[in-house]
MIDO-693668 format. One line per 8 residues: number of its first residue (from 1); their letters; for each residue x, y, z of N, C-alpha, C. Coordinates in steps of 0.2 Angstrom, whole numbers, plus 5000, padded with zeros to 4 digits. Atoms other than C-alpha are relative to their C-alpha. Layout:
BEGIN
NUM> A> X:Y:Z:X:Y:Z:X:Y:Z ~ ... $
# end
This chain:
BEGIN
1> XXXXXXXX> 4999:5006:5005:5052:4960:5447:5001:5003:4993 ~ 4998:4998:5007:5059:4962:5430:4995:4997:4994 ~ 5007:5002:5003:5043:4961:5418:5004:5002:4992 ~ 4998:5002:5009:5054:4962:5399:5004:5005:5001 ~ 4994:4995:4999:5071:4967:5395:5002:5000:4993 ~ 4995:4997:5008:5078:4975:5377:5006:5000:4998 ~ 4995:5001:5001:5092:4971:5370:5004:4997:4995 ~ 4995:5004:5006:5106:4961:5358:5001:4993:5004 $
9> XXXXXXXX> 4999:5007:5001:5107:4943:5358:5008:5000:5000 ~ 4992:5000:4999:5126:4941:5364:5002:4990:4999 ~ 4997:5010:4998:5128:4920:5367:4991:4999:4998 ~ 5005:5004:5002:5117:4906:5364:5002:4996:5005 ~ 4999:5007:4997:5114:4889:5373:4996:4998:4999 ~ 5005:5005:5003:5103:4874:5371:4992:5003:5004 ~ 5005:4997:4993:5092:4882:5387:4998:5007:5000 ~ 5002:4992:4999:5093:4900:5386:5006:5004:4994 $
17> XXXXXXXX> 4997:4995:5001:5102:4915:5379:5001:5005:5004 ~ 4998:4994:4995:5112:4930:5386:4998:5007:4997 ~ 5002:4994:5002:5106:4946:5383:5001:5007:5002 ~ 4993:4993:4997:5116:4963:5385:4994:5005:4999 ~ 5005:4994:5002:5105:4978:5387:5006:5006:4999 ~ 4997:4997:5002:5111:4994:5382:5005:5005:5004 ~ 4996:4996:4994:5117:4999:5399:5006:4995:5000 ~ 4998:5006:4999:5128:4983:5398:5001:4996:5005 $
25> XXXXXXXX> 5001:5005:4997:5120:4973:5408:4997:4993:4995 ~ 5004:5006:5005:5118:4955:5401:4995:4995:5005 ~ 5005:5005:4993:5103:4943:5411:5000:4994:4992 ~ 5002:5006:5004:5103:4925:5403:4994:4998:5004 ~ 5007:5001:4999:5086:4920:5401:4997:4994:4995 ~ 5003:5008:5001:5077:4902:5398:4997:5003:4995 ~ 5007:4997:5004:5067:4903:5385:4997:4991:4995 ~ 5004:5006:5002:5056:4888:5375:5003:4999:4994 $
33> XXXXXXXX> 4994:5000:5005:5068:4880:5363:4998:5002:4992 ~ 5001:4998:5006:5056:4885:5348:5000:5005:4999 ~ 5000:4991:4999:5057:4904:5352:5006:4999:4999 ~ 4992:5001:4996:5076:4901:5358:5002:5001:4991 ~ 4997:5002:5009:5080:4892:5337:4999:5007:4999 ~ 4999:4992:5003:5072:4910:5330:5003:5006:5001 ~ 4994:4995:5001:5085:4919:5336:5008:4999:4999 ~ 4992:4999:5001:5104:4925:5333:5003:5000:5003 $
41> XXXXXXXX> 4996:4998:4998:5118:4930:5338:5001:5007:4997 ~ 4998:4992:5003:5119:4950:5337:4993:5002:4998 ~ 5007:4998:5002:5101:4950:5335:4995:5004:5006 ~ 5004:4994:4996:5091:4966:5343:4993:4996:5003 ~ 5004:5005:4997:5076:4957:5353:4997:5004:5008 ~ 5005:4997:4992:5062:4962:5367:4997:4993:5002 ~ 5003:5006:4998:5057:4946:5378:4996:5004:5006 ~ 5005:5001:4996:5043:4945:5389:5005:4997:5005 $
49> XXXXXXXX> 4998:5006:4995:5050:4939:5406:4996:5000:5006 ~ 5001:5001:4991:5048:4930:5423:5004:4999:5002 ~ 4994:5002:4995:5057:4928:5437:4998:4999:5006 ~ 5002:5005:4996:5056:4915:5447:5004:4999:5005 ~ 4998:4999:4996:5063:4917:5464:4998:4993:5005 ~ 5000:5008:4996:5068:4900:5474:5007:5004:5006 ~ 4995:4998:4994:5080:4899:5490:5009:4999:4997 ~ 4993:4999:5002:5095:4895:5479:5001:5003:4995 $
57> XXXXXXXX> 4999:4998:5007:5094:4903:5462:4994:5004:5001 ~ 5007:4995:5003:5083:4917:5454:5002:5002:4993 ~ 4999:5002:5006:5081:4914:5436:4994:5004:4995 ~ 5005:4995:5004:5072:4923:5423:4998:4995:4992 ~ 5003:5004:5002:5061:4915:5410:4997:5005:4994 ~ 5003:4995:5007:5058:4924:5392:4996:4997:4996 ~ 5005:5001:5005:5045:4925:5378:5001:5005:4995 ~ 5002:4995:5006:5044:4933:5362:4992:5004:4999 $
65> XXXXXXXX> 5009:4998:5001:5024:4934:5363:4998:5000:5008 ~ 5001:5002:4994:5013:4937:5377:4995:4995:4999 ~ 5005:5005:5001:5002:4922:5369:5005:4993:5007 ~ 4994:5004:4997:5019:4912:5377:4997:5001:5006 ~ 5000:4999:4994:5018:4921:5390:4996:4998:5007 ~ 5007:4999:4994:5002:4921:5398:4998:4991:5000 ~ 5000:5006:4999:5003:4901:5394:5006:4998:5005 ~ 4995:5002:4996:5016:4900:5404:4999:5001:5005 $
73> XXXXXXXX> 5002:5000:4993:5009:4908:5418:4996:4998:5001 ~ 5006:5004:4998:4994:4898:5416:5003:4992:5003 ~ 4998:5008:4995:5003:4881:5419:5003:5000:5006 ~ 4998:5002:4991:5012:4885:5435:4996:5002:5003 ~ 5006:5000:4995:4995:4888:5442:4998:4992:5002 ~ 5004:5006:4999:4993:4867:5438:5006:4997:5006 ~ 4998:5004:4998:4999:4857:5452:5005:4995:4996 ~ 4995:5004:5004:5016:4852:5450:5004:5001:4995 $
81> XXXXXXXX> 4997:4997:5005:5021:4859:5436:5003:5006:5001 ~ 4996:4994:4997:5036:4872:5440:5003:5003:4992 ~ 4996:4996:5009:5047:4884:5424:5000:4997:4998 ~ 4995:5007:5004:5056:4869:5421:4997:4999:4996 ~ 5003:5006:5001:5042:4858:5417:4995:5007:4994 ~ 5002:4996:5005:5032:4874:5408:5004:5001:4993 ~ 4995:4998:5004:5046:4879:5398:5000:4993:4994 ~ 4999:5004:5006:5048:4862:5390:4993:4998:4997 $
89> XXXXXXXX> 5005:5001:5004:5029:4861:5386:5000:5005:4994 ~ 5000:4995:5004:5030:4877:5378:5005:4999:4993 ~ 4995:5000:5008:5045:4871:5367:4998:4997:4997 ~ 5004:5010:5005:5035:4854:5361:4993:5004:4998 ~ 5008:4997:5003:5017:4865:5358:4999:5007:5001 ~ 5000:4994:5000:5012:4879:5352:4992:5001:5003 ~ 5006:4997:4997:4999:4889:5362:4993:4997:4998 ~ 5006:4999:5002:4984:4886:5351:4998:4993:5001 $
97> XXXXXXXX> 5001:5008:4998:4988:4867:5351:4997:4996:5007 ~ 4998:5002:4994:4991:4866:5368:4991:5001:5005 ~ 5007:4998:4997:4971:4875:5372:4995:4995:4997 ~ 5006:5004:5001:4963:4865:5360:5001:4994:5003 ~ 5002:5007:4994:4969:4848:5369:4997:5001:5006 ~ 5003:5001:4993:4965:4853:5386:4991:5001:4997 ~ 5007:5000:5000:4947:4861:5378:4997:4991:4997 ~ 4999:5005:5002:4946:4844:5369:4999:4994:5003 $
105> XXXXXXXX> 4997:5004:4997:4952:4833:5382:5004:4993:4999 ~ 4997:5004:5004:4963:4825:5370:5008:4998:5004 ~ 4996:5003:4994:4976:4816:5384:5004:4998:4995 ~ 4994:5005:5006:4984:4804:5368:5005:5009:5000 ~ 4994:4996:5004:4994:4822:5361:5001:5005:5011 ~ 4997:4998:4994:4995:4830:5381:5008:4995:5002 ~ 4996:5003:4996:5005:4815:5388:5005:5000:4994 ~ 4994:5001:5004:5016:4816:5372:5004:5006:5003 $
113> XXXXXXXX> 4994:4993:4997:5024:4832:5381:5006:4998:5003 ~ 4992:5003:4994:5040:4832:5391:4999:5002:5005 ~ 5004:4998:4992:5036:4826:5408:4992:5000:4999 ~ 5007:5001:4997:5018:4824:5407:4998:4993:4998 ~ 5003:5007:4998:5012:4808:5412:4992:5000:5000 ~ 5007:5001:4997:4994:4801:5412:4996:5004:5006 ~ 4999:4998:4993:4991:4808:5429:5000:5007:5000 ~ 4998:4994:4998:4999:4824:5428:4993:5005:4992 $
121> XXXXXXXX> 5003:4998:5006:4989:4826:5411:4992:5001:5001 ~ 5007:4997:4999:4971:4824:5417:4999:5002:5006 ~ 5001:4993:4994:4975:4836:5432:4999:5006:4996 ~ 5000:4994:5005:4979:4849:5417:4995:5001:4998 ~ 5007:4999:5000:4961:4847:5413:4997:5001:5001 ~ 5004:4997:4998:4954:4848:5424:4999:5005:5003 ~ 5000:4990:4994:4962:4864:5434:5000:5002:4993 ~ 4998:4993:5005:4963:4873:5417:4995:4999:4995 $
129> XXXXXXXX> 5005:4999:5005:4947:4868:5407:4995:5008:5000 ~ 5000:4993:5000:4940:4882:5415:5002:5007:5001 ~ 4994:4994:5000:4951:4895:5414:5003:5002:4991 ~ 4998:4999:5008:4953:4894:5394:4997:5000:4998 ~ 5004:5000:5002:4938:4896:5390:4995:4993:4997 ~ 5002:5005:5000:4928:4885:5380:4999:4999:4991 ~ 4999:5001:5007:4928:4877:5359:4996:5004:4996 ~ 5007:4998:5003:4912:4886:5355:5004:5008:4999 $
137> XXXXXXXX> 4999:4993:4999:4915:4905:5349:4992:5004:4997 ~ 5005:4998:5006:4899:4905:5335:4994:4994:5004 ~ 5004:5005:5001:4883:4897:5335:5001:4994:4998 ~ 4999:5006:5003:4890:4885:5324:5004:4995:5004 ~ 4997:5005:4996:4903:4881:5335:5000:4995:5007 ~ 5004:5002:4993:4892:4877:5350:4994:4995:4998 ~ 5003:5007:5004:4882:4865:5339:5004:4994:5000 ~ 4995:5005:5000:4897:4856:5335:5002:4998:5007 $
145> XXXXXXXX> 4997:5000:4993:4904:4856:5353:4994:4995:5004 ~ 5005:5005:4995:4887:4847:5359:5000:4997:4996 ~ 4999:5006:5003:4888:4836:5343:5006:4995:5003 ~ 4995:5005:4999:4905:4829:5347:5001:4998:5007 ~ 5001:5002:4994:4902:4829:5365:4992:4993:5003 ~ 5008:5006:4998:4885:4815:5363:4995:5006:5003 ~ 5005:4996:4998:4873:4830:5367:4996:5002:4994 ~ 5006:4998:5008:4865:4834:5349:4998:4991:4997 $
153> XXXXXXXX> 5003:5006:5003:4856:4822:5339:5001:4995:4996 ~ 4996:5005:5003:4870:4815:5328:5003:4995:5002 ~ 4993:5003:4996:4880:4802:5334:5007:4998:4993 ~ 4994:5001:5007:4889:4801:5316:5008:5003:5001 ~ 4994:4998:4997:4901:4812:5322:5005:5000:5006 ~ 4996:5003:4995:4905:4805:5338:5003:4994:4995 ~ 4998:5005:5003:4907:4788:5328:5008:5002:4995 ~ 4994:4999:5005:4918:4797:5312:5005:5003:5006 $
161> XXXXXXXX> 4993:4998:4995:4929:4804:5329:5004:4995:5003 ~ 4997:5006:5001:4932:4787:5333:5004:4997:4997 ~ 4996:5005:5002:4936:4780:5319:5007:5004:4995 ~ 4994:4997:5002:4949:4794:5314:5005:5000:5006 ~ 4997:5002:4994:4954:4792:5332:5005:4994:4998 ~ 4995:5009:5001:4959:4773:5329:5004:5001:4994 ~ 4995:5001:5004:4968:4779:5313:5007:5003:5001 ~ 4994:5000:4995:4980:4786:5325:5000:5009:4998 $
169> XXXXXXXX> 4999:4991:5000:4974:4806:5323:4996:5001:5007 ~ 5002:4998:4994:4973:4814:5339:4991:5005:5000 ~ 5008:4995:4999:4955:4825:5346:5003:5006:4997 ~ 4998:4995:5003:4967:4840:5343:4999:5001:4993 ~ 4999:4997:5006:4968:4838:5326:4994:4999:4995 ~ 5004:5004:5003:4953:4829:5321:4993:5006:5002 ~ 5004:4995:4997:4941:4844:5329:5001:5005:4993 ~ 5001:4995:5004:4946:4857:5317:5000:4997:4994 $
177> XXXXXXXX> 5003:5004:5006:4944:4846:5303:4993:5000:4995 ~ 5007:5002:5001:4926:4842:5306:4997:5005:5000 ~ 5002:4996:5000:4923:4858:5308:5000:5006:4993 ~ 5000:4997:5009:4927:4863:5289:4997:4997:4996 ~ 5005:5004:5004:4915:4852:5283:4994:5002:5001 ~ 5007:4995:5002:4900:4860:5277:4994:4995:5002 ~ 5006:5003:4996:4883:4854:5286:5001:4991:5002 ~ 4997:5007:4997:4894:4840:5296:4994:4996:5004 $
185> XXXXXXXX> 5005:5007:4993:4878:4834:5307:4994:4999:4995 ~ 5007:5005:5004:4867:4830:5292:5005:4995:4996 ~ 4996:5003:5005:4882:4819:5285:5000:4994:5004 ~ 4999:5010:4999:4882:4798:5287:5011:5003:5002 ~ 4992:5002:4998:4900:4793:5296:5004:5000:4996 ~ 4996:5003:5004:4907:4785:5282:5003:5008:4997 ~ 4997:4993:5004:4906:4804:5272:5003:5002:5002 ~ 4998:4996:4995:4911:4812:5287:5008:4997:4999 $
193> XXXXXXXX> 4993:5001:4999:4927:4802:5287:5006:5001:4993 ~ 4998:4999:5005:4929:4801:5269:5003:5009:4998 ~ 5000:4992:5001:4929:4821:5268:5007:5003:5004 ~ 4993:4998:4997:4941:4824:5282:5006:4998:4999 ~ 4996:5003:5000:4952:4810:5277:5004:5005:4993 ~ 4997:4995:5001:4954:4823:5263:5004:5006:5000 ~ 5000:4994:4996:4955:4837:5272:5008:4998:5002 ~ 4995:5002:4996:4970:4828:5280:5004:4999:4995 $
201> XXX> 4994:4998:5005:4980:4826:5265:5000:5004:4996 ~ 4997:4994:5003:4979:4842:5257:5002:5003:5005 ~ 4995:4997:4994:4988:4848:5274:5007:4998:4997 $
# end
């Protein structure tokens, strides 16, 4: 299996580029169209690959990071989901986004991917919630995680997730928010919302 190949960026296309090694071999390889955009023509480059062996084709599938990577190889673990279908989550989200929805289980910014339906979205939840670990890393953040899940003793912050919800901000975005809000579970709703809604336009 070809595990990364070094080279010059020769040609481009919408899906992949060709890539000429120094022996002049060139392998064209898929890549996620927001990695794909940051390169050139003529430009030196080490990608990460896989290769994906089917009864008609064998295709190779590249990364700049192994953050990319190893999300890639987590999704074709989920039901249903094949390169194709990885490949264009990867070009629509970025890695970090893509953890905090599933920890999250924010479905609204899931099904906005390419190809992910309802359906397909909370199978991703559920084969991958534990396998990415979990939103807590600090004490603080395992406060928080049982506050916004109804397990602490605020519900101000379930409520203010609601109603920043209904203003049409996803759970992805709306978690790290409340989380930069200094002693968030002694705060009434209304502050909580006032403070973020801050927070949100100096973004």
């Amino acid at each position: 299996m070809i595990g990364s190949i070094r080279g010059t960026v020769v040609s481009q296309a919408m899906d992949y580029c060709l890539i000429e090694t120094a022996g002049g071999v060139g392998y064209r390889v898929f890549m996620p169209g927001s990695q794909l955009r940051t390169l050139s023509v003529g430009q030196a480059v080490k990608v990460l690959t896989y290769m994906a062996v089917r009864e008609d084709a064998i295709q190779l599938y590249g990364f700049l990071t192994q953050q990319y990577y190893d999300l890639f190889t987590l999704l074709l673990s989920v039901s249903g989901i094949g390169p194709k279908g990885a490949i264009g989550i990867l070009g629509a989200a970025r890695p970090e986004d893509f953890y905090l929805a599933v920890q999250s289980r924010d479905l609204k910014m899931l099904t906005k991917l390419p190809g992910i339906g309802k359906k397909t979205a909370e199978r991703m939840v559920l084969e991958l919630k534990d396998k990415i670990g979990t939103l807590e890393s600090e004490e603080n953040d395992r406060e928080f995680a049982a506050a916004v899940s109804g397990k602490a003793g605020t519900e101000a912050v379930n409520e203010a997730m609601a109603a920043l919800s209904a203003l049409g901000y996803s759970n992805s975005e709306i978690l790290p928010v409340l989380r930069k809000i200094p002693e968030y579970g002694t705060l009434k709703r209304d502050e909580l919302i006032r403070r973020a809604l801050q927070i949100f336009a100096n973004k």
